[in-house]
Each structure stands twice: as C-alpha cells, then as structure tokens.
C-alpha positions in Angstrom: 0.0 0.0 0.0 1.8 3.4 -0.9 2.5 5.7 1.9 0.5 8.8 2.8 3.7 10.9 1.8 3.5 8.8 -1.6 -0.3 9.5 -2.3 0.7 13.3 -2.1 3.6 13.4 -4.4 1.0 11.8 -6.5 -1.7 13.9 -6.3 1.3 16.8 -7.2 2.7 15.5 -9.9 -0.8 14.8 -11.1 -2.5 18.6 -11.3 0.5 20.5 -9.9 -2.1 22.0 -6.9 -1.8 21.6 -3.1 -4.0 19.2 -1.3 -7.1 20.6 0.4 -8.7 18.9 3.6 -11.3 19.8 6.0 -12.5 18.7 9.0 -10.1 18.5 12.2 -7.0 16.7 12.7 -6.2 14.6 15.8 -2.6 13.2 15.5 -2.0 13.0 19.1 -4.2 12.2 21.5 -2.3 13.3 24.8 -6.0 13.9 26.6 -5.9 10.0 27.1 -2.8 10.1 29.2 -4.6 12.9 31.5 -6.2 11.3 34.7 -8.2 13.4 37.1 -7.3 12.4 40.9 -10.6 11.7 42.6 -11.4 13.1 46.0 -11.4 10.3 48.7 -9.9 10.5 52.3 -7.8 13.7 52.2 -11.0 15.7 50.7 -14.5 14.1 50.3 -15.9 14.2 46.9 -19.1 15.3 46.6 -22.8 13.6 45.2 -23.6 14.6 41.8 -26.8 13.1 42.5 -28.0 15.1 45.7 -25.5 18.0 45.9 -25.9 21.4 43.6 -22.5 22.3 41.6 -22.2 26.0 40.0 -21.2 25.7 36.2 -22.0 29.2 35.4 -19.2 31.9 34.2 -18.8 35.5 33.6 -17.3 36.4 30.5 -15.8 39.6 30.0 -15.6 42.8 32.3 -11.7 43.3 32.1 -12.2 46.6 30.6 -15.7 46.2 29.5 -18.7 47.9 30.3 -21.0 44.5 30.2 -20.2 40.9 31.3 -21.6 38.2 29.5 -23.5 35.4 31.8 -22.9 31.9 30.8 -24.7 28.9 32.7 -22.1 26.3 31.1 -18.8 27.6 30.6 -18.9 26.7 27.2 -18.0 29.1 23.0 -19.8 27.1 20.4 -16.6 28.3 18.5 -16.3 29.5 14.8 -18.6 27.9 11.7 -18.8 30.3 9.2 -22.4 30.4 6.5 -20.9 29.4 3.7 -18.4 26.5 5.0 -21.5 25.0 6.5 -25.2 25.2 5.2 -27.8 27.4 6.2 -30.3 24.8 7.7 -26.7 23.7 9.8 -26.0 27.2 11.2 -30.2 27.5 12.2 -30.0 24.4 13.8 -27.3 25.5 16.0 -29.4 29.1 15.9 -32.5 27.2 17.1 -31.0 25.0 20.1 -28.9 27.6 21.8 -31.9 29.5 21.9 -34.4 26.9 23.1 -31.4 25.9 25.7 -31.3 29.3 26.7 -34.9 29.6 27.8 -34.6 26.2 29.1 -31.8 27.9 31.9 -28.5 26.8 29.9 -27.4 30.2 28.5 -24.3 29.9 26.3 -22.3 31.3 23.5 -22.1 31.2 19.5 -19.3 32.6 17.2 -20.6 33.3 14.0 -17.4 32.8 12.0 -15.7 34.9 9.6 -18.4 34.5 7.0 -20.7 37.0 9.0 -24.1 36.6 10.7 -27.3 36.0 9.4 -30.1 37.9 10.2 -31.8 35.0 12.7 -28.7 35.1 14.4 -28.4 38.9 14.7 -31.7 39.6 15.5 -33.5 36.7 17.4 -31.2 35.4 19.6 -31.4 34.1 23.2 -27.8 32.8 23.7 -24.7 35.5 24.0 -23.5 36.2 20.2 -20.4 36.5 19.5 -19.4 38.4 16.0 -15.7 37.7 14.7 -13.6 40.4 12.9 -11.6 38.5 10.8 -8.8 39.6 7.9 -11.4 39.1 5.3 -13.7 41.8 7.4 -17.0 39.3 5.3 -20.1 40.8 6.9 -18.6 43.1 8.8 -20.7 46.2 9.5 -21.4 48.7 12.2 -24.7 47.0 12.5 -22.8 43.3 13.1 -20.6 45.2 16.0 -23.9 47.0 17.9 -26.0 43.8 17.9 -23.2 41.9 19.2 -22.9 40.8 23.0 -19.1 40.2 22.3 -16.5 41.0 19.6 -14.1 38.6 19.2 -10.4 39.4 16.7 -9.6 36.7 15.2 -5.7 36.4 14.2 -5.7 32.8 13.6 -7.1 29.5 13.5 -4.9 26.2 15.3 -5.9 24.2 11.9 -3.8 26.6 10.0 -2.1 28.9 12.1 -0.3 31.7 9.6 -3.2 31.4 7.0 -5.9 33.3 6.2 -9.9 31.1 5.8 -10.3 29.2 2.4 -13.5 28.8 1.0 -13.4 26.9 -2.2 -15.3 27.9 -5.0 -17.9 25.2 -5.2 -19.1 26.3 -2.2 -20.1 30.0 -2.8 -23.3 30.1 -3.8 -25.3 33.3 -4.9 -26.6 33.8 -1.3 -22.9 32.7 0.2 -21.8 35.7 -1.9 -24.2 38.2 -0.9 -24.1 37.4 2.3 -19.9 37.8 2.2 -20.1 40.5 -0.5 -17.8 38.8 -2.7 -17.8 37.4 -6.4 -19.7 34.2 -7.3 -17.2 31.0 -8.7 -14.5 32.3 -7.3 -12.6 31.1 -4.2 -12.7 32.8 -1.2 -9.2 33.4 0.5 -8.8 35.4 3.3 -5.8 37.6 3.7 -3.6 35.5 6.2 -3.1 38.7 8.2 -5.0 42.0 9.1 -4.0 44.6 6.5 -4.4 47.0 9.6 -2.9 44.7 12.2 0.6 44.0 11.5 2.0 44.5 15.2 1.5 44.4 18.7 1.0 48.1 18.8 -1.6 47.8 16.1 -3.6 45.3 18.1 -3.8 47.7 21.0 -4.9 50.4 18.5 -7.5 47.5 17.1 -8.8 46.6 20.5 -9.0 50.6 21.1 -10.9 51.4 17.4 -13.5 48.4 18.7 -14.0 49.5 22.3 -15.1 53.1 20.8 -17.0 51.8 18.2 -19.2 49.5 20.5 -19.2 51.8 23.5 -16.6 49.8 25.8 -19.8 48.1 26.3 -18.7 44.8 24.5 -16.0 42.4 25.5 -13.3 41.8 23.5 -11.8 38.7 22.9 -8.5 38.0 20.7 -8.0 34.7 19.0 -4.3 33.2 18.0 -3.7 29.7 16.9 -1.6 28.1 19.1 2.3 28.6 17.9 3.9 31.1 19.9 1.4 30.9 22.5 4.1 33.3 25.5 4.4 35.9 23.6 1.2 36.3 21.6 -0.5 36.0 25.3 1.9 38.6 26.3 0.9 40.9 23.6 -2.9 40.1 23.8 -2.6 41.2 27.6 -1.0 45.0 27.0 -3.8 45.5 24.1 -6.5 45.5 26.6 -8.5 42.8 25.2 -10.6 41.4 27.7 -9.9 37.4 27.0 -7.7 35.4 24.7 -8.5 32.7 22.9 -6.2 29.8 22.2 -6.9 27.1 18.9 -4.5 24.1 19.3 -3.9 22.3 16.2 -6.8 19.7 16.7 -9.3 22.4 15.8 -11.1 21.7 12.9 -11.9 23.5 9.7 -13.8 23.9 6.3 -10.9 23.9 4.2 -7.0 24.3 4.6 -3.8 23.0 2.4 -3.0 19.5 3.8 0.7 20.6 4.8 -0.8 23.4 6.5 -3.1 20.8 8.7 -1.0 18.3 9.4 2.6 20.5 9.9 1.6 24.3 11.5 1.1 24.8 15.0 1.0 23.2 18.5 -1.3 20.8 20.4 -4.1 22.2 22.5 -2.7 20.4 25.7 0.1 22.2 24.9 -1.3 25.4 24.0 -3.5 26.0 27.3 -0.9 26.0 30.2 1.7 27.7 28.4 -0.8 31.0 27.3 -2.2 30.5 31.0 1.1 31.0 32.8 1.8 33.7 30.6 -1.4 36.0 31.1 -0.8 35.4 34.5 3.1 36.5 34.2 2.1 39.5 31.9 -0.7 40.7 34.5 1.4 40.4 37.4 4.3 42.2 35.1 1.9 44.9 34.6 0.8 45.6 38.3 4.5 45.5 38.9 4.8 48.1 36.5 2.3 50.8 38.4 4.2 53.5 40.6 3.3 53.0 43.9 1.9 55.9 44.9 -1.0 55.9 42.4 -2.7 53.8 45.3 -4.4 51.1 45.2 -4.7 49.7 41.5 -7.3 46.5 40.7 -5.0 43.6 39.2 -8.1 42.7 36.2 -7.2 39.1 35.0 -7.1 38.2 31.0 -9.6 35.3 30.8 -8.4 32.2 28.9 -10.4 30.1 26.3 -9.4 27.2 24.9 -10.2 24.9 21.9 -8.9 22.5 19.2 -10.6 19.2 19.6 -12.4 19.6 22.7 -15.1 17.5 22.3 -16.2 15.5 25.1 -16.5 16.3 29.2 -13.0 14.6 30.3 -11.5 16.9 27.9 -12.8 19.9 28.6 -12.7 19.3 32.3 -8.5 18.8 31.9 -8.7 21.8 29.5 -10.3 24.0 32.4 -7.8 22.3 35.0 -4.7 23.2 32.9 -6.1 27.0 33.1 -9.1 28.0 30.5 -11.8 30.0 32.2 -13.7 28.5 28.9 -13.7 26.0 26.0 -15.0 26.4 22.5 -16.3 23.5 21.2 -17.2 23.2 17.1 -16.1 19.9 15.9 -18.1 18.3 18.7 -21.4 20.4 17.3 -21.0 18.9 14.2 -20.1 15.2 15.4 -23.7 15.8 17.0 -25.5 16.6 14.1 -24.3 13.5 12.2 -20.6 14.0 10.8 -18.9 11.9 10.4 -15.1 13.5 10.1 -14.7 12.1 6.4 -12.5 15.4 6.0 -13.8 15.9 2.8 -15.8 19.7 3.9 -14.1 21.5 1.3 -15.4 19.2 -1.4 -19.2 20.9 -0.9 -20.5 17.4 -1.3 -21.5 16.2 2.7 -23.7 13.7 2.2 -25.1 14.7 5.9 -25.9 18.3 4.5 -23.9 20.2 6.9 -20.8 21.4 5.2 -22.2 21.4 1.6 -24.2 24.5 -0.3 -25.9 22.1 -3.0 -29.5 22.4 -2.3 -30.1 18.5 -2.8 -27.7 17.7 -0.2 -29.3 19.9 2.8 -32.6 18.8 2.0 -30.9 15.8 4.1 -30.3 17.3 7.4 -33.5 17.8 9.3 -33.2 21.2 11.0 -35.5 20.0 13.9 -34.3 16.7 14.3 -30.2 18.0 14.4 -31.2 20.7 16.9 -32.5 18.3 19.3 -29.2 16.5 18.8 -27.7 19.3 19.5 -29.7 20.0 22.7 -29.2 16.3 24.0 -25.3 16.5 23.4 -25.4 20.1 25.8 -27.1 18.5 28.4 -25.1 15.2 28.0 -21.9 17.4 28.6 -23.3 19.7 31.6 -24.3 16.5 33.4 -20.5 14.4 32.9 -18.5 18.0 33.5 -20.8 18.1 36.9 -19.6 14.4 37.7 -15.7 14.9 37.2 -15.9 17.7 39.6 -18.0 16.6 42.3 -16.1 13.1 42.1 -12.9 15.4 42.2 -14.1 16.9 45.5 -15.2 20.4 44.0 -18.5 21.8 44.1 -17.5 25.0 41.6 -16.2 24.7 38.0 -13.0 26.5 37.9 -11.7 25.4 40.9 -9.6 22.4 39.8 -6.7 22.7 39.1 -3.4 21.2 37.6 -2.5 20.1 41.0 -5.4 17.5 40.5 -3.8 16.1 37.2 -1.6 13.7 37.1 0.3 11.6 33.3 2.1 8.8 32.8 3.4 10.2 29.7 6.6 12.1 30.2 6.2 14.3 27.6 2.9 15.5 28.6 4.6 16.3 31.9 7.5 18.4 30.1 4.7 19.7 27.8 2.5 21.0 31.0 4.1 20.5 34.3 1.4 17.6 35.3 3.0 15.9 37.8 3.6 12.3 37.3 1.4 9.0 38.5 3.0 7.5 41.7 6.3 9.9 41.9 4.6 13.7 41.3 7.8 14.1 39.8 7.5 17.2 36.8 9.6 16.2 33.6 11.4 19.5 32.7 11.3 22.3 35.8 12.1 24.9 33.3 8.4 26.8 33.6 9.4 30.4 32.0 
C-alpha cells in the first residue's frame, strides 16, 4: 500500500495544486494520558446526584462595560455560513436559543463568513461576532448587535493562513451574504491589512471599544504557535480574553501541509498562554508606581479549543487554566458528521458542510437541533460528575494540581506531575 507521503507526491505530480482537507485533525491524542485524581480521604468528593455544583461563568468585564453570563462555561466556537449550510447554522441558531430559555445560556461565534439575520436579530444565547482579515459581513450593524467582539488572528488548523473557501461552495446567497464574487474562491488575507504589530492590536482593540461603547468584550484569537508571547501581547492591548486554537481544531478547508505541519497541540497550548497571562498581568501591576494607590490587578480570561469535544477533555482543558472552551467539531459530530474530512469538497452527504440544495434537504433542521440539545445537556451532566467526584463543588476550581500523566512528555509539555512519583519532567516553567 503506498504511503501517505506517496499519495501526495501523486496527487502533485498529477494537477501540480496543493491538497485541500477539511475537518479536524487529531494526530496526538495526549487527553488520554490525562487522569483526574478523585477526591477520597484527604477531601470528600461530593454527590452529583444530591448536591448542587455552580457551572456558570462571567465572561468579560476586564475593561468592558458589560459581562456576559454563561450557565455552562462553554464558546460554540467558529462555523462560518458558507463553509457549512444554512439549515446547519439554524439548527445551531435554534438549540442555543431553546437551551437558553430552558436555563442553559451559552455562547455562539458566527465565523468569519458574517451573521445572518436570525442570528443577529433573534437570539437568546450570547452572540459573539468575529472580525476576521477578510472583514466578510462586517458592519457597524454586526458590531452593535453583538454581545461580544471577538479578533480573530488565527485558526490552530492553520495557524499563519488566512480562511479558504473553495469555490464550489459560494453560492449566490454565500456571496451576498460575504459581498464577494460568485465562482471564485474565497481566501482570506492570512493577516490584518491594519494589524501588522503588537501596537496595532492595542490600537485595534481601542478602534472596537469606541465603536461599541466599551460596552462589549473583546476577545483576541491566535492559533496556538507562539502561544508566550502572543498571550503577552494580547494582555497589553487591553483585550478582555484570549482565545487559544490548538492544532486539533477543525476546519472547512485548509492546504494539507498546513493541517498536518503548523502549529501546537491544544494540551500544549492552554498551560503555556495560562502562565503567561498570568506573568504579563502580574508584570503589569509591577509596572504601576506605587503611589498611584491602590490599582485593581483585572485578569485576561483564557479560552481554549482544538478538539475539545467531550467532558473529560474539557474538564482537563479547564484544569490546565481555561476560564472556557469552544467546542465546534463536537457540534457537528452531534448533528451526524462523520469526520470524512472531505468539507471542502461541498458534497456532505449529511448536509452540513455542503451549499448544494439536494444535499441539505438531508439534514432535518429539527431533528439535528435536538441532537444538538441532547449532546449540551449530556456534557453539563459528565462536567458536573468529574468535579463533584474530584471533591469540587464550583467549576474553575480544579486545578493542575489534581492532574496527574504517565506520559513524560505531557509532563515536560505541561508540568502535570507524574502518576506515583509527582515528579514534573522539565522544571524549566518560564
């Protein structure tokens, strides 16, 4: 059978094009040697049957006027109209907002490909609007009817690349709705034309807070690569969270060497960009002459994402130092994909990341949305039961102290200490 690296050189010598792939990518699987130490003698754990645990989280408030409220700690990251269907995006559109009634109040990211008018105008849940290098949809209207604004430098899929959306996927409606040409693919810029510095962020973040008010939070987002110093810089521009995409995150569309070659692993990604907000903060404070009084120390708030998909993970996600996880690839699994990383074909056969009319007719919006629904609630329940097993009655409150590997290079990656020994592989932490 020919090697993967032969089936490329193949497919190169064959039309001279790179590869495309969508989907998400999960090479390593370091989740698996994560365990969370249960609570037993030292600290009792506590009954997820009988006892109440507090899920919720406030989002935002560093430096803006309003705070979001979140009753699961949980971004239904990035899925732009256009890389998946209509019917997909109001499915997602309808269960956030029935879960939101329903006392689970939680977040969407409309992508780079802009909003559509449901979302913008009849939702429940908190919306987040992304300002991407392509700037598709992007209006003063977008910004106001926002609940958060949220920067996006990068993607962990394809960090240092702009969005591709392939041709056969923009439709007449894709193109309106993006204001850009029909049959013709989509790249994004792989930078912000206006963006090309960390003093250009700042003046970005600033540009946003007085366009919106310094009502809205902002939120910056980096693929994860050189997660210390972009954390660094994303704490001096004032932005009120960061948000970190590890390489599992999933995509529409990107070159297969940029999938499977750019970027760092989520497990990775989160404790590294957590100890450096916290450095950078502290840095800051440090910074403050001491006779300007008493000065509040106002934390950068962490999310995290790439491949977070089910409870254990995002519970180890949280305990390695995310305030919050965004969760796409796991929406979609829902729904019925089946990760055949074929999304930038336009032919799903499950309707979701396709535009051919035929093809969504397939995906029953009400059916999908209670999938959707079901998966929430699935999660809330097993995130409640690692806690309280874990002895904690309050998400946020484990730690990496209650982690422990038997993979050494998830302890160098991390600083988990190790099963039996709580020995740390590599004490270098700066």
């Amino acid at each position: 059978m020919p090697s993967d690296a032969q089936k490329r050189v193949g497919q190169m010598a064959k039309d001279g094009s790179a590869a495309y792939r969508g989907g998400a990518t999960q090479k390593y699987d370091f989740w698996e040697d994560i365990s969370i130490l249960a609570a037993q003698v030292g600290m009792p754990p506590f009954d997820s049957y009988k006892e109440d645990f507090d899920i919720s989280l406030k989002l935002g408030g560093r430096y803006s006027k309003n705070i979001l409220s979140l009753n699961m700690p949980i971004v239904v990251a990035a899925m732009s109209y256009g890389a998946i269907s209509r019917t997909a995006k109001l499915a997602i559109h309808d269960a956030l907002n029935e879960l939101a009634i329903e006392g689970i109040k939680l977040a969407l990211n409309t992508g780079e490909g802009g909003a559509l008018p449901e979302e913008l105008n009849e939702h429940e849940y908190n919306l987040i609007v992304q300002y991407a290098s392509g700037r598709f949809g992007v209006n003063l209207d977008y910004l106001k009817k926002a609940d958060a604004i949220e920067i996006k430098l990068g993607q962990g899929a394809k960090v240092g690349l702009g969005g591709h959306l392939l041709e056969d996927k923009i439709t007449e409606d894709v193109a309106r709705q993006r204001q850009i040409p029909i049959g013709v693919s989509a790249f994004s810029p792989a930078r912000h034309m206006d963006i090309i510095g960390p003093e250009d962020l700042d003046a970005k973040v600033s540009e946003l807070r007085e366009i919106t008010d310094w009502e809205k939070p902002i939120l910056v987002k980096v693929g994860a690569s050189y997660v210390k110093n972009d954390a660094e810089i994303i704490t001096k521009s004032g932005a009120d969270a960061m948000v970190v995409d590890g390489s599992e995150g999933g995509t529409g569309a990107a070159p297969l060497v940029a999938a499977e070659h750019l970027g760092i692993n989520t497990v990775a990604a989160i404790p590294a960009a957590r100890r450096s907000l916290d450095i950078s903060i502290q840095n800051l404070y440090n910074a403050i002459p001491k006779n300007k009084g008493n000065v509040e120390l106002r934390d950068v708030q962490l999310i995290g994402s790439g491949g977070l998909w089910t409870s254990d993970r995002i519970v180890k996600a949280m305990a390695l130092g995310a305030d919050c996880v965004g969760i796409a690839s796991g929406i979609l699994i829902a729904m019925g994909c089946t990760q055949c990383q074929q999304c930038h074909e336009g032919r799903c056969v499950k309707g979701i990341a396709t535009q051919d009319q035929e093809l969504e007719k397939k995906l029953d919006r009400e059916e999908v949305k209670m999938k959707i629904k079901n998966y929430i609630y699935a999660l809330r329940d097993e995130i409640k039961k690692l806690n309280m097993a874990a002895g904690f009655y309050k998400i946020g409150d484990m730690t990496i102290e209650n982690l422990r590997t038997c993979n050494v290079n998830v302890s160098a990656m991390t600083g988990i200490k190790m099963q039996g020994s709580d020995v740390i592989i590599g004490l270098d932490r700066q």
